[in-house]
N, C-alpha and C positions, 0 to 999 in steps of 0.2 A: 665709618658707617657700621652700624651693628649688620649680624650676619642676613639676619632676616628680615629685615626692616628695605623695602622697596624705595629708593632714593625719590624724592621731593621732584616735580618737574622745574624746568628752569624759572626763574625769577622774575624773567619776560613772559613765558608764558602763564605761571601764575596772576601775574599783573593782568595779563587780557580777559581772564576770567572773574577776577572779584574787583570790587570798589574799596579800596579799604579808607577810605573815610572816615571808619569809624573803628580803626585799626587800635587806637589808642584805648574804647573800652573792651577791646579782646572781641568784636565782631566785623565779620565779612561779609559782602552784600554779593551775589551773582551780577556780573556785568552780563548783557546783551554780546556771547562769542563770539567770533569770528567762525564762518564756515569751515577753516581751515582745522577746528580743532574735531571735526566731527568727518564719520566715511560717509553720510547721505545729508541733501540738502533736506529732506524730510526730518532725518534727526537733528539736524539744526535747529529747524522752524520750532519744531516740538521740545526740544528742553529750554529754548531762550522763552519762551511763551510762558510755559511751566516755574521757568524759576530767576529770569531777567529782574532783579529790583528785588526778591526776595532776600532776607539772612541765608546764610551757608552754614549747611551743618545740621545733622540728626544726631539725638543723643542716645548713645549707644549701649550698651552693657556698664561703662564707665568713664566714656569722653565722649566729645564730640567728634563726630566724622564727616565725611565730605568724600565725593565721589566725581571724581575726573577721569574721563579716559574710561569707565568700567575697574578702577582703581581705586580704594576705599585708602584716605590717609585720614590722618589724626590731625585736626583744624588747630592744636596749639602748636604743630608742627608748623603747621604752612605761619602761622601767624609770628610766631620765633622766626622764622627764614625771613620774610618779608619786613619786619620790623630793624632784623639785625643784620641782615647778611648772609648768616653761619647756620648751618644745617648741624646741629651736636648731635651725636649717637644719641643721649640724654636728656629730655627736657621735665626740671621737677618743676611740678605749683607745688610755687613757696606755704601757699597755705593750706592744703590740702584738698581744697576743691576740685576734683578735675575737670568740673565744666567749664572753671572760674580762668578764661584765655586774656585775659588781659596782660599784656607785655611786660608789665612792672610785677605781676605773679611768677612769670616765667623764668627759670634760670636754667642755664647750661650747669652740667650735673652730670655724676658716673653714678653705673647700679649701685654701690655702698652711701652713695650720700643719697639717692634717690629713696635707696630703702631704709634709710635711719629716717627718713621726713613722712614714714604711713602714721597712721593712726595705731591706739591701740586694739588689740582684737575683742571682739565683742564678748568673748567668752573671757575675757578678760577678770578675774573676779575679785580684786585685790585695789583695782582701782588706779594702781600707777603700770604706768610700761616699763618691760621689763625686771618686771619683780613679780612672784610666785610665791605658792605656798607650797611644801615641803614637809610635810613630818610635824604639822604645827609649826614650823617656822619657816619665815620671809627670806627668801634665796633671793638675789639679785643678778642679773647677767644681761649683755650685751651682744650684738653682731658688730662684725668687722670684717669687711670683706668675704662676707660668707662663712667664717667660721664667729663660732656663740664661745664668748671670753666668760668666764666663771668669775664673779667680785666676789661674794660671800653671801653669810647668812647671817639674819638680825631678826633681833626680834622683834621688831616694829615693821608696820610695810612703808611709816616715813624714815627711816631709818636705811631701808633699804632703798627706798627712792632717790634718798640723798645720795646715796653711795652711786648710782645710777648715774643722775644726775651730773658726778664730778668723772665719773670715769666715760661717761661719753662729750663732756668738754674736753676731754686728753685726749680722746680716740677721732671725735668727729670735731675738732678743733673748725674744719674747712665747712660745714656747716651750722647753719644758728640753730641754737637749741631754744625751740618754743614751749613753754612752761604748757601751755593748752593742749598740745600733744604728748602728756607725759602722766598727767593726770587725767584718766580716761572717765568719763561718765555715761550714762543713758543715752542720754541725749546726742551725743558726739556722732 
């Protein structure tokens, strides 16, 4: 479990709280709780009223979250747990969406393969990830584990993307390399 990351409640008491019925396209319904998960029978009455039969989950600065207990987790979290079992330190969407919780998006993952799967940065002005300009010419480089691997300089930025390209199938071998994340546009 990462250091700061508040552990998941158990898998029974998740269970009493959501319907996951509909678990397979990445959403969670509020069951009608039990008293026992609340300190007043007034806050009972009032959040099963409020949110019994509704979807789980506000969208937050960047994922969806969910609130149990006065406890704010991450809805691909609960939904990774419930689906599989396994609580990972790591949970990447394979395709970059992060609101996008469906099961088969989701994979257990460490921060270097989590971080080789972002998009590129918007200030990005070259067009491919990880490749820059320099001095009029196209530099190419990489992360790995938190340090930036130096490939070279080319004069092309496709040139430099290929290079990209072959040295993060040698480095991130253990994650797919998505051609749509590598060629960054406007729209992206």
């Amino acid at each position: 479990m990462a250091p700061n990351r508040k552990p998941l409640p158990s898998r029974e008491f998740l269970l009493e709280c959501f319907d996951t019925r509909e678990i397979g396209l990445g959403v969670l319904y509020w069951k009608v709780r039990p008293e026992s998960h609340f300190k007043t029978d007034a806050a009972c009455r009032g959040c099963n009223t409020q949110n019994a039969g509704k979807k789980a989950g506000r969208i937050g600065r960047r994922y969806v979250n969910v609130v149990i207990q006065g406890s704010a987790y991450r809805l691909h979290r609960i939904i990774y747990f419930l689906a599989t079992g396994i609580e990972p330190d790591v949970i990447d969407h394979i395709d970059g969406d992060k609101t996008n919780n469906h099961p088969d998006n989701l994979r257990q993952s460490n921060n270097s393969q989590n971080g080789f799967n972002i998009r590129s940065q918007s200030r990005n002005t070259t067009g491919y990830r990880g490749v820059s300009i320099n001095k009029g010419r196209y530099q190419a480089h990489i992360m790995k584990n938190r340090k930036e691997i130096w490939i070279g300089y080319f004069d092309t930025a496709e040139e430099a993307s290929r290079a990209y390209m072959a040295a993060a199938a040698k480095l991130h071998a253990d994650t797919p390399i998505r051609e749509k994340y590598h060629k960054s546009t406007v729209e992206d």
